[in-house]
N, C-alpha and C positions, 0 to 999 in steps of 0.2 A: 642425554635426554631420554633414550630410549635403552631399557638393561633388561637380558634377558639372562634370568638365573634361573640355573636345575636343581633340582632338587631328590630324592631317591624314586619318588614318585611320578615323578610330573617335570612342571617350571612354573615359573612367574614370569611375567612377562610388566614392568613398569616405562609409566612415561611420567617422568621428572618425578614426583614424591608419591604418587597415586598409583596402586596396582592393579592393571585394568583388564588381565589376564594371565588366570590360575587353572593350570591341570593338575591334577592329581586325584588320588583312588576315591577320594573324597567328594569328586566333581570333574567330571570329565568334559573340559572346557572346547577341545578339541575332536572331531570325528571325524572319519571320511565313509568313503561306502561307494557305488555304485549305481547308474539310473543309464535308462531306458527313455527317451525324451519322447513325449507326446505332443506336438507343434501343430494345432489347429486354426488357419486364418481364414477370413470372408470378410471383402470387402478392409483391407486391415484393421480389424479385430480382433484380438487372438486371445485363447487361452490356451494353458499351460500345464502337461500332465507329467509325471513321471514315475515309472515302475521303477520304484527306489529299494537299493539291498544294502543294510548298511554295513561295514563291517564290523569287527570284533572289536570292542571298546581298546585302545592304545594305555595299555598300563605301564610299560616295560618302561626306561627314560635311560639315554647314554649322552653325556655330552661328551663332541669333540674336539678335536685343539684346537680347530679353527672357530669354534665357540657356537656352534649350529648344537642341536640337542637333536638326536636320535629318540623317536618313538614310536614302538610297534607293539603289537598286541602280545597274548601271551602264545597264544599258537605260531607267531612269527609269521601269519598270513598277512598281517596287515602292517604296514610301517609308513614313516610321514617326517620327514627334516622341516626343523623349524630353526629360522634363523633371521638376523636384525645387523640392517643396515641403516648407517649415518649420511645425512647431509643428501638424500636425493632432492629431485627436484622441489622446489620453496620453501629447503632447509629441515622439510620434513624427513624424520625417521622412515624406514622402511621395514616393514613385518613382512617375512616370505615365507609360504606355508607349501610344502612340495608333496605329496603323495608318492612313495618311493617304491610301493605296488601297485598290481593294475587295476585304480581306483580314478572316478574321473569325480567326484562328489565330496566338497569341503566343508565344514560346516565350522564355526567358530562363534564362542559365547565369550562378549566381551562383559565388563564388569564394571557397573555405573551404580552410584546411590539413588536407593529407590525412588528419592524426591526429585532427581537428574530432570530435566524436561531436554525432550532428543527433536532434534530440527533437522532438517537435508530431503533426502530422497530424489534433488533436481527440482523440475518444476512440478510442484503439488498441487492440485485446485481446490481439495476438500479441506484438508488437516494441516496449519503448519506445522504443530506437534505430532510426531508423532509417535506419542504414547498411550498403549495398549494396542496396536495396529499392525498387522503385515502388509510390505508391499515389494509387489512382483515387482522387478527392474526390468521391463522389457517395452522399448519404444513402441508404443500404437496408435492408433484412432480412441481416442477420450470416449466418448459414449456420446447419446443424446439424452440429456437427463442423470446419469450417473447415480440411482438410486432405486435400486431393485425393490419392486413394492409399488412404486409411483405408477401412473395409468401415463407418461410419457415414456418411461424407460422400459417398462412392461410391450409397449406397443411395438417400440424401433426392437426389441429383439423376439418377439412372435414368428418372424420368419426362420430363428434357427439362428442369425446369425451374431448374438449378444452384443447388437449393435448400441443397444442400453446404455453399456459400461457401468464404472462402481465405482467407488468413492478411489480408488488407487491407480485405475486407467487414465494414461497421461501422454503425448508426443513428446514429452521430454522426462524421461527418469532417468537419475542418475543414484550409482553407488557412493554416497556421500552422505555423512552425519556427525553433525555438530551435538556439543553435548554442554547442558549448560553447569556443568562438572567441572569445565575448563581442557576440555580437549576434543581434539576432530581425528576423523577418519576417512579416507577416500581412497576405495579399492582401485586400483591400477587396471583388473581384467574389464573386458566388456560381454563377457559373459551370460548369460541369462542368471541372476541371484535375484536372493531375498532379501529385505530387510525385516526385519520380523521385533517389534516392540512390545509385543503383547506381556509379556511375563516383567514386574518390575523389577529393577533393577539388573537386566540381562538385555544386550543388544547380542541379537545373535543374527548374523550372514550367512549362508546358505548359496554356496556359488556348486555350478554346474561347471566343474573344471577340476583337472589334476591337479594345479598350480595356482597360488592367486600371492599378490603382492599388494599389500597394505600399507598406505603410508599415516602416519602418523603425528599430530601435529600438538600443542601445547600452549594455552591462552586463553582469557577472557573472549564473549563471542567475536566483536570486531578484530581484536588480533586475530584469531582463528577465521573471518571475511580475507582479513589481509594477506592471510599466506594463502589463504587455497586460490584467492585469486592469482598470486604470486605462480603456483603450481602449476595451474589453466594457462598462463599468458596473458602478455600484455591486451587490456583491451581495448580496439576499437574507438575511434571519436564520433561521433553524431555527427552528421554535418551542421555546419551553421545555419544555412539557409530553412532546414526542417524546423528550428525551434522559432521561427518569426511566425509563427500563423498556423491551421489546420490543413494537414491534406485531405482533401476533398475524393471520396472514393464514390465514384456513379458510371456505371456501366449500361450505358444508353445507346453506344454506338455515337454515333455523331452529333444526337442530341443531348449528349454530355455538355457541351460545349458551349450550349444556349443557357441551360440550366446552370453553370457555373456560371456567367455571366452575370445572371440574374442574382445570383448568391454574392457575388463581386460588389453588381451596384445598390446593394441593400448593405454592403457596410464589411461583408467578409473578411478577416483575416485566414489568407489562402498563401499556403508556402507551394503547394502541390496539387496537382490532379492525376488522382490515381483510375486509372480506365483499364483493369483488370481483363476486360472482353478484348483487349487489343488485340487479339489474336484469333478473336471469332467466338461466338457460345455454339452450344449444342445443349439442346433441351431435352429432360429426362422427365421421370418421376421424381426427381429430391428434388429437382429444382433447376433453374439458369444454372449452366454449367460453361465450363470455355471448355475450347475447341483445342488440342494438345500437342497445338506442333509450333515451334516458340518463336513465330514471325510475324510481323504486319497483315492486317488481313485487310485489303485494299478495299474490299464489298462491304466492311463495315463502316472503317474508317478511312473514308476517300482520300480525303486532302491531310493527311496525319502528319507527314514530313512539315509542312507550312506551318499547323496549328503549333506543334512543339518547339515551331522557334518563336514563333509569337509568344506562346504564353511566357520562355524563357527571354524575351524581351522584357517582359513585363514582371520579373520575379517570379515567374511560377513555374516549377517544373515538371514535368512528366514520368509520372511510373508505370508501370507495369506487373506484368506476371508471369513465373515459369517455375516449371517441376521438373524432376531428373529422369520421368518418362514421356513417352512420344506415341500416342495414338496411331495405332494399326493404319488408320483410314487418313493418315495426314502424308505431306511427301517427303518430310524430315524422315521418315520411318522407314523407307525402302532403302535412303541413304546411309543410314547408319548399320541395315541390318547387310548390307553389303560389305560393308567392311569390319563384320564382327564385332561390332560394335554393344551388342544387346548379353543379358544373361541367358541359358542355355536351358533348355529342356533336360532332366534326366537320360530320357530316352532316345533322345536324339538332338542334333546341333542344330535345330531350329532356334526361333527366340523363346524364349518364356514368354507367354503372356499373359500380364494380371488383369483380373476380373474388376475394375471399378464404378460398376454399375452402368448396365447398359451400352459399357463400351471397353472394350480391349487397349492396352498400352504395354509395350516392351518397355523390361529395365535396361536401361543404360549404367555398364555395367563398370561404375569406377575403382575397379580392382586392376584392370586395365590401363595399366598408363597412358597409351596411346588413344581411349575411349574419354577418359576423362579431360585429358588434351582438347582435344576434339570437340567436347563441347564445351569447353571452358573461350576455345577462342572461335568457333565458328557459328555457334549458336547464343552463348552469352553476350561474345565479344563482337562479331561483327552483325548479327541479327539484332541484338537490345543497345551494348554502348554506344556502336559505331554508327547504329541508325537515329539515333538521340533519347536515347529513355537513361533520366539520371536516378534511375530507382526501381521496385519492384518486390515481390512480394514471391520468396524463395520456398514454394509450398513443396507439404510432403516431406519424403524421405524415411516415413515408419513403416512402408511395406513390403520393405523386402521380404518376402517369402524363405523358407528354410528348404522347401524342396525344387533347388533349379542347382545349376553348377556356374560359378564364377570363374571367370580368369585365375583365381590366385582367391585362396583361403575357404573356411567354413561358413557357408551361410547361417549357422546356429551363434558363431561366433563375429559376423561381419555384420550382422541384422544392427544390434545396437551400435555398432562402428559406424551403420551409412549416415544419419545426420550429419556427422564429423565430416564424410568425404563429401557430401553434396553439400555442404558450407565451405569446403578448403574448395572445391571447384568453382564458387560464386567469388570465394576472395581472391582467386587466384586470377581470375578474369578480370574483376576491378582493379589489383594492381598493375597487372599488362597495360593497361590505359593509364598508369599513374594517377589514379583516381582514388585509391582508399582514403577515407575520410569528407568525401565528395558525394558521391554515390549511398544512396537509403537504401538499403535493402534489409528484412526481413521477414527469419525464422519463425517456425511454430516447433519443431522437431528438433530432440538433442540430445547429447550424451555427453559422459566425457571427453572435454578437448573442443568442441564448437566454442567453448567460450573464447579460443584465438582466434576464431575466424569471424563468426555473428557480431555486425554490431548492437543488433536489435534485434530482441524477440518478442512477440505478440501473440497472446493467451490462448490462441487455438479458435475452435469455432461453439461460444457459448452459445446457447440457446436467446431469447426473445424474449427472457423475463427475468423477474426473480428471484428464480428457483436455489434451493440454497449450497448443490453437488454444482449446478451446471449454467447457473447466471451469472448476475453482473456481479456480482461480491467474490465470485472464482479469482476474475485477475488480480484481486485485491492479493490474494492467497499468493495466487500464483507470481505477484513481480519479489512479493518478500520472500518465499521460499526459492525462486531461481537467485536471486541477489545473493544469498546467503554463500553461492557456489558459485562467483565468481562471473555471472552475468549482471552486467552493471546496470543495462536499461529493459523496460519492457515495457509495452503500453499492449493495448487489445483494438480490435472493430466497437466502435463506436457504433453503441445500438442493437450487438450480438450479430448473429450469422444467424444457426439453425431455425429456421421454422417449419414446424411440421404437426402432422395431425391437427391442425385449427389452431397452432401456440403462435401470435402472429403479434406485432410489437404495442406495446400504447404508448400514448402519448406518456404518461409520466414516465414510462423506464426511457424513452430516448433524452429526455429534456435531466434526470437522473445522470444517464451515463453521458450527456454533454457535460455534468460535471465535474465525475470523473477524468473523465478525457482529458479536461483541462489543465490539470493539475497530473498529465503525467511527460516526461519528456517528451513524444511525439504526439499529436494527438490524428488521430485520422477514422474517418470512418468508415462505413460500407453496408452497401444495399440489402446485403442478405442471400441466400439460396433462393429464395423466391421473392422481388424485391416488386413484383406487381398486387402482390395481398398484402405489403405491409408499408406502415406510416416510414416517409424519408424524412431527412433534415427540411425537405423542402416542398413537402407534403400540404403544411399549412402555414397562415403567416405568426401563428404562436411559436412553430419549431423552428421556423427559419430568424424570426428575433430573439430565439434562445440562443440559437447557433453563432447566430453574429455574435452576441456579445460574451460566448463560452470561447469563441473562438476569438476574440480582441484578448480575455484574459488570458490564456494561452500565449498569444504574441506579447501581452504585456513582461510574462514571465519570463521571456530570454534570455535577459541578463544575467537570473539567478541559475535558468536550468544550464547554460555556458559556463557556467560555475560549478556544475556540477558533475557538468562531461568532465572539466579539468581535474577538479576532483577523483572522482573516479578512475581517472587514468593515472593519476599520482600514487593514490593509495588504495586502490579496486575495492573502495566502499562503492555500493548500488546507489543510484539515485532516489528509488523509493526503499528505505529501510523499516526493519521491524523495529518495535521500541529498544528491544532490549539490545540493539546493538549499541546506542549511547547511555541508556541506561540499566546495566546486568544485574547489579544491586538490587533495582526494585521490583519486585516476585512478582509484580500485579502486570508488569512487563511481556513475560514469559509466554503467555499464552494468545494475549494480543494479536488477530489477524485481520480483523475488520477495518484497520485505520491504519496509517503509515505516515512516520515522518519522511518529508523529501527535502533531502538532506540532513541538516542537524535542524534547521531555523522554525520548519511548517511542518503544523501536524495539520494531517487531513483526515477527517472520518467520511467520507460517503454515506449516501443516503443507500440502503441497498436491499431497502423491507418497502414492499409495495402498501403506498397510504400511510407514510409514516410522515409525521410530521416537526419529530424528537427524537433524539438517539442520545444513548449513553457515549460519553466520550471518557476516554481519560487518560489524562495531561500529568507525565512525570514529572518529575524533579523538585528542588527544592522550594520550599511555601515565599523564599524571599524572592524567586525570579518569577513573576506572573508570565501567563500567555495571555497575549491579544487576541481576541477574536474580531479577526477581518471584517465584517460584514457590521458591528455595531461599535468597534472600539470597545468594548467591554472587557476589563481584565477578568483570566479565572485565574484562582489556585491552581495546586496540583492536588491533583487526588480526583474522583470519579463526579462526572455534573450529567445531570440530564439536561442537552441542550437545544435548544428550537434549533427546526431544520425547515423551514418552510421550503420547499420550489424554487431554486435560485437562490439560498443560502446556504449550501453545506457548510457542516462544522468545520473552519479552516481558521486556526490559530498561526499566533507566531510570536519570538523569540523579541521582545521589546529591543532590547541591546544587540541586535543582529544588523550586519552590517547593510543588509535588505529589508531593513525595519519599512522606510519610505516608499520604497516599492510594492512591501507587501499590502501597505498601509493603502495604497494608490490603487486598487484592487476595488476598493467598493466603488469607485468613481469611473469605474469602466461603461460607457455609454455602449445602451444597445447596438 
């Protein structure tokens, strides 16, 4: 599959009949060179600088018998082994590019037809394509706004600290791209790179390393879904009980629990109550915050051991919350920093501690085996399992800092790695209990390799409208672009998170993203950073008989979304896909990120432009299989409609001949 021939000048480098990498005098596909890293964060936001030297262009070309090709410059300063391996992991090829001087900077231009459309990057919120576009691979804090120029994104970074973000700031990038060419790529390092699309027909990488190992894969797009998820690992099941109904996210303290009642006896479908504060807030300038030390906090929530068996009497079960840091001012903190537990000062064996507004937190530092241990079973395991929380909400993990010293490895290098280990810490704790598959927990943060741990990831903290970097049509983006690599589910906060500067939610974007929500495998919501200036689910009795009957269709879906877990674990297609995973054939596919089929059967467009009361849809495949539209029975063709979307109708079709025809069908008949 993968054959790499030299040539006097250069090499070729092919995967199966397509040659997707050529050096030679004529184009030098290959460089390296030298950098100086400039690593600026606040608050985790970071940008990225580097006093880059490159070296002399690699003209010279030797192969040797073990079939690796020698390449160095003409002065013999600069040299690089290039070689290709069969059958790594999920049967992919392997490209290994070595620097064999002292060069820590790689750069490789791969070779795609101009018309190619490139997808990956991990989870994206802006662009699924991305062509004409660079983007930095480095886990962070997304922005508020993400759209330099706007008076939201403009404002959160006034104080210096580019709290903004930009259309490529993401808690989950990953080095990976699909090409609709018919072949993939997923770099192995976790390195800080590039992906850079700008120039057509050239993918070009840019990794911050001596060394990087490329695997290489070969297929239409869902073949190319199948192996990377194959690569990543088996993944994860949802549990059963999350797909019958909404978890209910409200952080009241004890008056939670009146308020769900009330949501109850109006009609609710409720699988969960997720009470995020279980642990106590602390109030800032951004907003309700929790308090960071990952135990019961008895002054908020009195009687909490009693409540959590009740509601799990009653089908409901209990989540919660926790991060992989531990507030200065909590008593988990003195405990952990006594047994070395925490990352390290430079300058001395104190803890590091990170600045996250208003308040200090030691990293817990999972380079450490015996640190990672540790809180896997005495904080996960006997603080959340053991005391009764079937779930929780695994925040963070983009902050590690570059300037502190770890147990074991390079913080420039382990930054993008910690997702990975603060999800291997959360699944490792679940299976100790025999619980995987039982147990809700999710990510917002990732890289390569979370996809064996995470069963569920959830779109970050969008903003309270919708804005078009950083609202409600982001997750849309973002469950097709992480799908694509190998993470099967994702849903978001129902309602968005950020509010700030006077951006505070309305009524149509909650009763909006009640629709969304519904139609994604978990559906759950949440109060917000400041959840006393803005409208709840329960706010008034329009949101609250929205909710009931968004969240009845929801519970009514479970037999299909159970179908899909299975699914997915069979063949690691995503639950929400882009078109063109079942349709690649049809170009008008390609670009598609505003709507998603879930599964093969239901196409869903969202409503996702505020005051819209129509949206273009459009419905592949052939003119002799109509789509149903749910809400009137109306058959469409395929090809492009403008379709009424009123408040309570999003455009949701389906597959007449689908074995969920009658279920889909049973949909309009869902009582408030």
């Amino acid at each position: 599959m993968l054959q790499l021939a030299a040539r006097q000048d250069g090499f070729d480098l092919s995967l199966g009949v397509c040659c997707i990498l050529s050096h030679g005098a004529d184009f030098f596909a290959l460089s390296i060179g030298s950098g100086d890293p400039q690593v600026t964060m606040v608050r985790g936001n970071f940008r990225m600088a580097d006093h880059f030297s490159p070296a002399p262009p690699l003209t010279a070309c030797v192969a040797e018998a073990s079939g690796a090709i020698i390449l160095s410059s003409a002065d013999g300063a600069a040299r690089a082994r290039v070689q290709v391996a069969e059958a790594v992991a999920g049967g992919a090829g392997r490209l290994t590019i070595t620097a064999l001087s002292p060069h820590d900077r790689i750069t490789v231009d791969f070779a795609s037809a101009p018309e190619d459309v490139l997808w990956g990057g991990g989870e994206q919120m802006s662009y699924l394509a991305l062509n004409g576009r660079r983007f930095p691979i480095w886990t962070s804090e997304p922005g508020v706004g993400r759209e330099p120029g706007t008076p939201l994104t403009d404002t959160a970074s006034a104080d210096g600290s580019f709290a903004g973000g930009d259309y490529w700031t993401t808690n989950y990038p990953e080095p990976t791209v699909l090409s609709s060419g018919g072949w993939a790529l997923s770099l192995a390092n976790a390195d800080y790179c590039e992906i850079d699309c700008t120039v057509p027909g050239r993918l070009r990488l840019h990794v911050w390393a001596g060394e990087v190992a490329i695997d290489l894969f070969e297929g239409a797009p869902a073949d190319l879904t199948r192996q990377l998820a194959a690569r990543f690992g088996p993944r994860h099941a949802l549990p059963a009980w999350a797909l019958g109904g909404a978890v209910v996210g409200l952080k009241q303290g004890e008056a939670s629990f009146d308020r769900l009642e009330a949501l109850l006896d109006a009609g609710a479908a409720v699988s969960g109550l997720w009470c995020e504060d279980w642990v106590g807030i602390r109030e800032t300038s951004f907003g309700r915050r929790l308090f960071w030390d990952w135990q019961w906090n008895p002054a908020r929530y009195p009687d909490l051991p009693q409540r959590i068996a009740s509601l799990k009497a009653r089908g409901i079960r209990f989540l919660g919350y926790v991060n992989p840091y531990l507030a200065v001012d909590g008593p988990l903190y003195p405990e952990a920093a006594a047994k070395g537990f925490f990352a390290r000062r430079l300058d001395s064996d104190e803890p590091y501690r990170v600045d996250f507004g208003e308040f200090e937190a030691g990293v817990v530092d999972f380079t450490n085996p015996a640190a990672a241990d540790w809180f896997a079973e005495e904080v996960i395991g006997k603080r959340m399992l053991d005391f009764g929380l079937d779930g929780w909400m695994a925040d963070f993990g983009e902050y590690l800092p570059t300037d502190l010293r770890l147990f074991d490895g390079d913080p420039m290098q382990e930054h993008n790695r910690w997702p990975v280990r603060w999800a291997e810490v959360n699944a490792r704790a679940v299976a100790s209990r025999g619980r995987t598959g039982d147990v809700l927990w999710f990510m917002r943060a990732g890289h390569t390799g979370v996809q064996a741990h995470c069963p569920l990831l959830w779109a970050g903290d969008q903003s309270v409208d919708f804005s078009r970097h950083d609202g409600i049509g982001t997750v849309i983006t973002a469950a097709l672009s992480s799908g694509l690599v190998g993470n099967a589910f994702s849903h978001s906060d129902v309602g968005g998170y950020t509010s700030l500067f006077g951006n505070v939610r309305t009524e149509e974007l909650m009763l909006r993203w009640y629709e969304l929500g519904a139609f994604s495998p978990v559906m759950r919501t949440h109060e917000g950073n400041r959840p006393d200036d803005n409208l709840q689910i329960d706010s008034a009795p329009e949101l609250i008989a929205a909710f009931v009957r968004w969240s009845r269709v929801h519970a009514a879906l479970a037999p299909y979304t159970a179908h899909l877990v299975d699914e997915a674990q069979a063949t690691g297609l995503p639950a929400q896909r882009a078109l063109f995973l079942h349709y690649p054939q049809d170009a008008e596919t390609l670009l598609v990120q505003d709507q998603f089929l879930y599964g093969a059967d239901l196409m869903v467009a969202p409503v996702i432009e505020a005051g819209a009361v129509m949206r273009k849809v459009y419905l592949p495949g052939d003119a002799g299989t109509p789509w149903r539209h749910v809400w009137s029975a109306k058959d469409y063709a395929s090809g492009w409609h403008d379709v009424a979307a009123p408040i309570g109708q999003p455009p949701v079709f389906y597959r007449e001949g689908s074995g969920f025809a009658a279920l889909f069908a049973s949909l309009a008949t869902v009582p408030a």
